[in-house]
N, C-alpha and C positions, 0 to 999 in steps of 0.2 A: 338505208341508214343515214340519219341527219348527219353530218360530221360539219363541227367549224374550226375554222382555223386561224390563225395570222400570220400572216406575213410581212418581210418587211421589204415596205413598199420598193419596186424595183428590182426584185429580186426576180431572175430571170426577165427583167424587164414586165412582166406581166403586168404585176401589180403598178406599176406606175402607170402604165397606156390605160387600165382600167378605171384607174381614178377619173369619174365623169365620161365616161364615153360607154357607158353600157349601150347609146346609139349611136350612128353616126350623125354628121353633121356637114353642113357645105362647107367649100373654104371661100372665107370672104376677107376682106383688107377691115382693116381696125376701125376708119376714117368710116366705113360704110354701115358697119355694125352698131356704130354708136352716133352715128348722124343725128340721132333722135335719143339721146341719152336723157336729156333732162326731162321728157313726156314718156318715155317707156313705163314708169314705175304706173301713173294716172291712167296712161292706155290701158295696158292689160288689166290692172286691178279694175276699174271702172268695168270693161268688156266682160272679166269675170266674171263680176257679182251680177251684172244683166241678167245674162246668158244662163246664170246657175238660180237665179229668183224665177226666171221665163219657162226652167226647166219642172222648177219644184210644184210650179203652181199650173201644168199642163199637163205633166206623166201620171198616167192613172187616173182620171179624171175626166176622162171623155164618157159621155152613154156609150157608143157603142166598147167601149174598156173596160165597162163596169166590173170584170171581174176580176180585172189587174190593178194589184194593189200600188199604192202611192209610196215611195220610196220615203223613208223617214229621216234618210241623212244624204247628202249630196257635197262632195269637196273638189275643189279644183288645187290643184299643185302645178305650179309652170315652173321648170329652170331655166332660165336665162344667162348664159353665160360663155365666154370665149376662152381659148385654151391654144395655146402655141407650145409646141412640142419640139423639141432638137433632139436629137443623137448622133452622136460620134462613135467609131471604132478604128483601133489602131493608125488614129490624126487621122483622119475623112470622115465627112458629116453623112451619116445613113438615112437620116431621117430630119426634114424640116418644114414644118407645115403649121398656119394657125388655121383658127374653126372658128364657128360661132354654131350655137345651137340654142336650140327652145323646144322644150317636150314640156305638154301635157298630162299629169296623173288622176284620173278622172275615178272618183271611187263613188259608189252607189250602192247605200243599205237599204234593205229592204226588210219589212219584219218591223222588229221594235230589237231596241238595245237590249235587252233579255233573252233575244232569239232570233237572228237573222242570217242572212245569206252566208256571211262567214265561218259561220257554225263547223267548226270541228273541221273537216279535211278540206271543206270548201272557202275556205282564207280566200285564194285569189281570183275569185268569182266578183269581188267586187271592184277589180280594177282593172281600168283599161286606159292606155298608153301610146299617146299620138306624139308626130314631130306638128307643131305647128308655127305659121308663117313668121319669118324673122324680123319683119318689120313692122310699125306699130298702125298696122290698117285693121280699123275694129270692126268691120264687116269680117274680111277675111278670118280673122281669128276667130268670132264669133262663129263664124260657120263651121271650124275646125272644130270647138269646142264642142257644138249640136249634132254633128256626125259622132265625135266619143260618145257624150252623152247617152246617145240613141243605141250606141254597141254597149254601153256600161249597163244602159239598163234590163237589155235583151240578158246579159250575161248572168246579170247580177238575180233576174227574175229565175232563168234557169237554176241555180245556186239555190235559191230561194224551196223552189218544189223539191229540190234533190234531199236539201236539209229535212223538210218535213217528212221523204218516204224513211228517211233514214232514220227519225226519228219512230217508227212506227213497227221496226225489226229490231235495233239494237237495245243491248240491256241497259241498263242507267248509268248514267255519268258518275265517276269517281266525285268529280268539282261543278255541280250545277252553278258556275259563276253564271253571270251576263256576256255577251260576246261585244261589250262596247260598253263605255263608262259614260258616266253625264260629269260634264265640266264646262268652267268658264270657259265662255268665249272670249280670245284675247285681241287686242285689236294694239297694232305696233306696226307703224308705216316709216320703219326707219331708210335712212338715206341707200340711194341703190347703189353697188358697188363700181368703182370710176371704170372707164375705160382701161385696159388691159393696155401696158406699157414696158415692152419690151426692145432692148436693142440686139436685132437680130443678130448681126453682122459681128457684133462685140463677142457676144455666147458662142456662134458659132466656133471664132476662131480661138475662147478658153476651151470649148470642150474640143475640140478637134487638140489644144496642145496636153489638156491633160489625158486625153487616151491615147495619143499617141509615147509617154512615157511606159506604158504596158510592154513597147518592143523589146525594152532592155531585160525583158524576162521570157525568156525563148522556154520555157515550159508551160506560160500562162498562153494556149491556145483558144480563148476566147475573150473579149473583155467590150463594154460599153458602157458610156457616159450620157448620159442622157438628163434633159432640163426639162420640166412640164411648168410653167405658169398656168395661171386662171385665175377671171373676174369674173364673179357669179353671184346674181341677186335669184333668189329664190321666194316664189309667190304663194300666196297660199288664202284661199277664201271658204267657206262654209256655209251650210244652210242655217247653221248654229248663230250665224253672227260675227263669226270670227273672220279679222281682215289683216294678215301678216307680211311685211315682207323683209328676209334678211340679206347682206351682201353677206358675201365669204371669196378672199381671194388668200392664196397661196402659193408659193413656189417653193418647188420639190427640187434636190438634185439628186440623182442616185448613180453610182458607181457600182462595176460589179465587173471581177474575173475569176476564171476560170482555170482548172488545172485536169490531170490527170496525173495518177499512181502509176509504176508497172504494172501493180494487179488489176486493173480496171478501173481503182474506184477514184469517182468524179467530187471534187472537192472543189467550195467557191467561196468569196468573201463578199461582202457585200457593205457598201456604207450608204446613207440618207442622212442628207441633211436638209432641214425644213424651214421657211421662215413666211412672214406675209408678202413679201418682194422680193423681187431678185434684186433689191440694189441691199438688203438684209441678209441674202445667204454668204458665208466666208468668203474672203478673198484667194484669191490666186495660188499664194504662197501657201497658204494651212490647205487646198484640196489637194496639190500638186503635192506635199506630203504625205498625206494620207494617201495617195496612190503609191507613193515609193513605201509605206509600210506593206499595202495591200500585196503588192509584188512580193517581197521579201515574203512573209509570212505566208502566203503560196508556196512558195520554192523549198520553205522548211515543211510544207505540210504535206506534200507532194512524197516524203521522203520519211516520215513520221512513223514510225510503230501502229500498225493496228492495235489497239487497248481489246482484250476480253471484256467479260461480261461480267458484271461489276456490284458489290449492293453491301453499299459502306459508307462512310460521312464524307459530306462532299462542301465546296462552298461555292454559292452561284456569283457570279458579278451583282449589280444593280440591273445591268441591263437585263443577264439573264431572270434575274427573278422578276424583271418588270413582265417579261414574255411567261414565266412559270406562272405567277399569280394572275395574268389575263387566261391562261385556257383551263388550271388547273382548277380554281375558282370562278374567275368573271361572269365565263359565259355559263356557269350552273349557278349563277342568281340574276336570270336572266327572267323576267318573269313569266315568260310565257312556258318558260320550261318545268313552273308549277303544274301545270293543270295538261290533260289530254293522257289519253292509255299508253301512248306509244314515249311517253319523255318517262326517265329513269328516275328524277324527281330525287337528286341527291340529299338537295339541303331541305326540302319541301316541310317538314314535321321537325322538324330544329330550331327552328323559332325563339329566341329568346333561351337558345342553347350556346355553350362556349365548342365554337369548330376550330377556332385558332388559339394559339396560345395566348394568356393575360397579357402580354406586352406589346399585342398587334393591335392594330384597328386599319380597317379599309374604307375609302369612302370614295365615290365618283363623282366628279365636281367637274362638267362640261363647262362649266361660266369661267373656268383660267384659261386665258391666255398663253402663259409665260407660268414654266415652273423655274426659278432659280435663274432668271436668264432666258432658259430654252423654248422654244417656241412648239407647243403641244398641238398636234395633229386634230387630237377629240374635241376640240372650241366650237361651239355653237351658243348662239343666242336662245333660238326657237328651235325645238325637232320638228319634226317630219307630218306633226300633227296639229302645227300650230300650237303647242303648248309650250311655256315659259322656260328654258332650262336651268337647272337647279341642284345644289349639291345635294346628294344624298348620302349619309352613312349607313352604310350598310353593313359595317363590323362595327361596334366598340368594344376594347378592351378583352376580345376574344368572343365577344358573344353576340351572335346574328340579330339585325334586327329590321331588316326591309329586303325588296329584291326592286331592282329595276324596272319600271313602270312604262310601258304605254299604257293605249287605251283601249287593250282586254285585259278584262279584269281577270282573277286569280282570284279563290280561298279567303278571304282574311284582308284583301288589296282590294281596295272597287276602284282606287282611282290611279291617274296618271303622278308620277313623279317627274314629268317632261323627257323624256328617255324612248321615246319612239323613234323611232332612227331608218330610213332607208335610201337606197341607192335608189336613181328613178327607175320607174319601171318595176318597183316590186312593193308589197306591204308593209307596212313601219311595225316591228315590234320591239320588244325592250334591249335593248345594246347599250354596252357600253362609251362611252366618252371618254376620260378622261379616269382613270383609274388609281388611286393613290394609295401608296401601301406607307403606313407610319408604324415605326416601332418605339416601346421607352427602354428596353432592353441594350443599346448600342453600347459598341469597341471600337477600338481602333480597326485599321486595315491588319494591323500586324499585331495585336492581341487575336482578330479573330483567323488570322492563319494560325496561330500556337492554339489556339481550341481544337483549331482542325486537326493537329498533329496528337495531342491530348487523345482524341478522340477515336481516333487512328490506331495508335498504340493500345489503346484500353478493347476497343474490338480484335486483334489479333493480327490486324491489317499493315499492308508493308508500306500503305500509300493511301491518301486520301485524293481527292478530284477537286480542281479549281475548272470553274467552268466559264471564260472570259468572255465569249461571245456568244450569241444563239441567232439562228437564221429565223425559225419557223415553229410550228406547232399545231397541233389540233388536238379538241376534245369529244370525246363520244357520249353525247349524252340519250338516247335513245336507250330502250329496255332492251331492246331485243339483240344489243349488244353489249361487252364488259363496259361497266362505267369507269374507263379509262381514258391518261391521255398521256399523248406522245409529243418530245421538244427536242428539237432537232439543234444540235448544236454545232458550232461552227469552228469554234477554238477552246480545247481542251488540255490542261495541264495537269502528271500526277505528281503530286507536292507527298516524296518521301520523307519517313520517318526518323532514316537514319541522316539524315543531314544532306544528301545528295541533290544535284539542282533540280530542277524542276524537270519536268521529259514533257515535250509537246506529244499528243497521241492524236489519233483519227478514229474515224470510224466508228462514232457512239453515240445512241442515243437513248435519252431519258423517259422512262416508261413508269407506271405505277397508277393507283388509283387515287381519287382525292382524296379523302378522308386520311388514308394511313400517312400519305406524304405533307398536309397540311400539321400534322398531327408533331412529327420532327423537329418543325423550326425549331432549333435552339438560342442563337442570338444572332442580331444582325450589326453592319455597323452604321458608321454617321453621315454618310455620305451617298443619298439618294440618287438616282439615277434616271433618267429618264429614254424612254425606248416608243419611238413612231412609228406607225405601222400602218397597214391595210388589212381592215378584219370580215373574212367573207361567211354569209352566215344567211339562213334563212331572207332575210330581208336584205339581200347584195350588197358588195363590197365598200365598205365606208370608211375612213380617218378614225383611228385613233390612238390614244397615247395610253402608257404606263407606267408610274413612278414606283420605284423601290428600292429600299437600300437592299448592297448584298447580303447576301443570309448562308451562314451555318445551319446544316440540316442532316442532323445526325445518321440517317439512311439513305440511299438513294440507289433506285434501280438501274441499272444500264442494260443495255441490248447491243449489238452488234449491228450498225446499217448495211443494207445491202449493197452490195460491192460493186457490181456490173462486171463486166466481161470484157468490153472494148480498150484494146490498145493504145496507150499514147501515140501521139501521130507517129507516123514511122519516117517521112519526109521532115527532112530539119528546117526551120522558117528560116523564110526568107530576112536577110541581112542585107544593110546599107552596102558593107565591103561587096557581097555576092554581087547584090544589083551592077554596083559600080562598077567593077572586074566587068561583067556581062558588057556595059553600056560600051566599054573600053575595046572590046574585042570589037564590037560589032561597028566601030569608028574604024578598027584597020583594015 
């Protein structure tokens, strides 16, 4: 079963160590990694395109070869990039280490773009994935590349015969698309991204004082603070013509603690903040608050009512609906999720149909920066295919009209809409970027709690659902399971009818299918939101953003999460007084 998800970044710390590190990397000093800053872009690119003309114009082509065909497409992808990493827990640094890295994505078609290796289950047949050397010696790399090369194309060749027996037993394809589009070749040699500039010693000792504020809360038994920076130019050459390079640098911070119920169940909060430098992300005083909120609202949640099972009108935050409309939609207008037996093909025959209400439109527009200020995870220049990145509307006005595009084609799509997206080390397919939900329908914040309540009364209901924060989510879009998805939420409120305040609840998460629950939105208000993330998916873990205002949605399902079994610690933490008492004895 395909299943994708997102997460927000740092959440159990996963998701942030994952950003860029699907391999590892040596640790090197900053001064050493960029010694040759101003020649890396000319080295590699130049070594590249050699190395990948020497290959096009030798493989397949020998007499004695003659029956091994000549690959029709050949790309090189390098990532080049540094990345320094801290964490803290309860004021002590756990984690401090910078990297440099350089990998390799070496992909080789074989066939013709109508029918090649990739075909159907054999996708990742045409890729293969090296660390090569960190310095700019063009022999050395060069040879790295001819060792891929030689494994992409043995891989790619196998792939090749597999697709044809396969073709020869099974019954006909649903989508006779192409398994590769024809497009321009783009050529964009922008500036490489600067050296990575970090003050270790400063970070260390913010994050060390803002997790050490977690102590003051003796039920929060886990908690970390952690900083990822990175500078990363990203290379990309073709047999096609195309010669791209783009920088991408970012810094993440994530905060995250932990709780436990008497009854087992493990509850956590989580915040991310993003920007292009660490001298961009908040100062001192707004994280060090956000931690003493994070505490508090543990200590209430820890103590919170388990909520039943639930399915009544509810209203999402911004944030959470930016997370609702990334899995309940996003990733099923994804376009590869058109075509193949095994995808559930929600939207696939909807075309030019209304799936959202007249007052919606959605559109993904990778080329912002900045929404409203906030600095948006999904930004790229180029994807992952060397293609242009580009808004696409994909809803207006309630009625579908595109799906997100690489370069396999789908039905009715032959080409790219720049939307190819991968982690290294895996296949680019169509992902989202930057996600944008607009509505013309908007209210206030406190018109649409009074709909809420409206609404509430009018179903028989003693309470409706404010749902303030959401952790996570995934969608099922495969046949062979319900085409459902599930949103995990973090901070829930049930806003009664009869005037009573609001009640914090646990324990709930949001379940249903697309269609019925797209189908609800009643109105949203005026104040979009925006939600950064880590979305992992077929083509591995990548950035990205989602904007939405919150929305009234006249039904919504709930479930009951599962609870666990394990007792809160039973040994009470450790305290300053303890320590000291302790320190005091052992002086008499």
């Amino acid at each position: 079963m395909t299943r994708q998800r997102v997460v927000v970044a740092g959440v159990g710390l996963a998701g942030l160590i994952m950003v860029g590190m699907a391999l590892p990397g040596r640790v090197v000093r900053a001064a050493e990694a960029h010694a040759e800053t101003g020649q890396t872009s000319s080295v590699l690119v130049e070594t590249m395109e050699s190395e990948l003309h020497r290959a096009m114009n030798s493989l397949g082509s020998s007499t004695s070869r003659a029956q091994q065909p000549k690959p029709y497409f050949l790309s090189y992808s390098v990532a080049d990039g540094e990345q320094v990493r801290i964490a803290a827990q309860f004021g002590a640094i756990t984690n401090s280490n910078q990297s440099h890295r350089r990998f390799a994505d070496v992909q080789v078609r074989i066939g013709s773009p109508a029918e090649d290796n990739t075909h159907g289950d054999h996708r990742n047949s045409a890729l293969t994935t090296i660390p090569i050397p960190l310095t700019n010696d063009r022999e050395a790399i060069a040879r790295s590349l001819w060792f891929a090369t030689n494994r992409g194309y043995g891989k790619a060749l196998d792939g090749y015969l597999k697709v044809k027996a396969d073709q020869e037993v099974r019954a006909k394809e649903e989508d006779g698309s192409p398994d590769f589009s024809t497009e321009d070749a783009k050529v964009a040699l922008l500036p490489t991204a600067p050296p990575l500039k970090v003050d270790t010693a400063e970070w260390e000792t913010r994050l060390r004082d803002l997790s050490s504020l977690f102590k003051q809360y003796p039920d929060v038994f886990y908690n970390t603070v952690a900083l990822e920076a990175s500078s990363e130019t990203d290379y990309f050459v073709s047999s096609e013509g195309a010669k791209v390079d783009t920088p991408n640098h970012v810094a993440r911070l994530v905060m995250v603690g932990r709780t436990r119920a008497a009854d087992g169940m493990d509850m956590f909060r989580a915040e991310t903040f993003e920007a292009d430098a660490t001298g961009h992300l908040p100062d001192q005083k707004v994280l060090a608050a956000k931690v003493t909120e994070m505490g508090k609202s543990l200590e209430a949640l820890r103590v919170a009512p388990i909520t039943d099972p639930y399915n009544g009108p509810a209203i999402l935050s911004g944030r959470a609906a930016a997370v609702f409309f990334h899995e309940v939609l996003g990733h099923r207008l994804e376009g590869q999720r058109q075509r193949g037996d095994e995808e559930g093909q929600t939207f696939t025959k909807l075309m030019g149909k209304q799936i959202l209400p007249s007052f919606m439109s959605v559109s993904d527009d990778p080329t912002l920066q900045k929404f409203d200020g906030t600095w948006l995870s999904g930004h790229y220049n180029y994807d992952d295919e060397g293609q242009q990145a580009r808004r696409v509307d994909l809803i207006t006005d309630g009625i579908l009209k595109t799906f997100l595009m690489s370069r396999q084609p789908v039905a009715g799509f032959a080409h790219s809409n720049g939307h190819g997206r991968a982690e290294v080390a895996h296949m680019p397919t169509g992902r989202q970027g930057n996600l944008i939900v607009t509505s013309s329908k908007t209210v206030s914040d406190a018109e649409l709690r009074q709909m809420l309540i409206a609404e509430a009364k009018k179903q028989g209901k003693a309470y409706g659902l404010y749902f303030e924060d959401i952790s996570s989510g995934f969608a099922v879009t495969t046949r062979r399971s319900p085409q459902a998805f599930q949103v995990i939420p973090l901070v829930v409120y049930r806003v009664y009818v009869d005037g009573r305040p609001d009640e914090l609840v646990r324990g709930v998460s949001i379940v249903g299918t697309p269609q019925a629950a797209l189908a609800r939105i009643v109105a949203t208000d005026d104040k979009p939101e925006v939600f950064n993330g880590i979305c992992g998916a077929e083509s591995g873990s990548i950035p990205v953003s989602a904007v939405a205002p919150a929305m009234l949605v006249s039904e919504i399902e709930t479930q009951k999460q599962t609870q666990g079994t394990a007792r809160p610690p039973i040994l009470p933490p450790p305290s300053a007084d303890t320590s000291a008492n302790a320190a005091g004895k052992g002086g008499q």
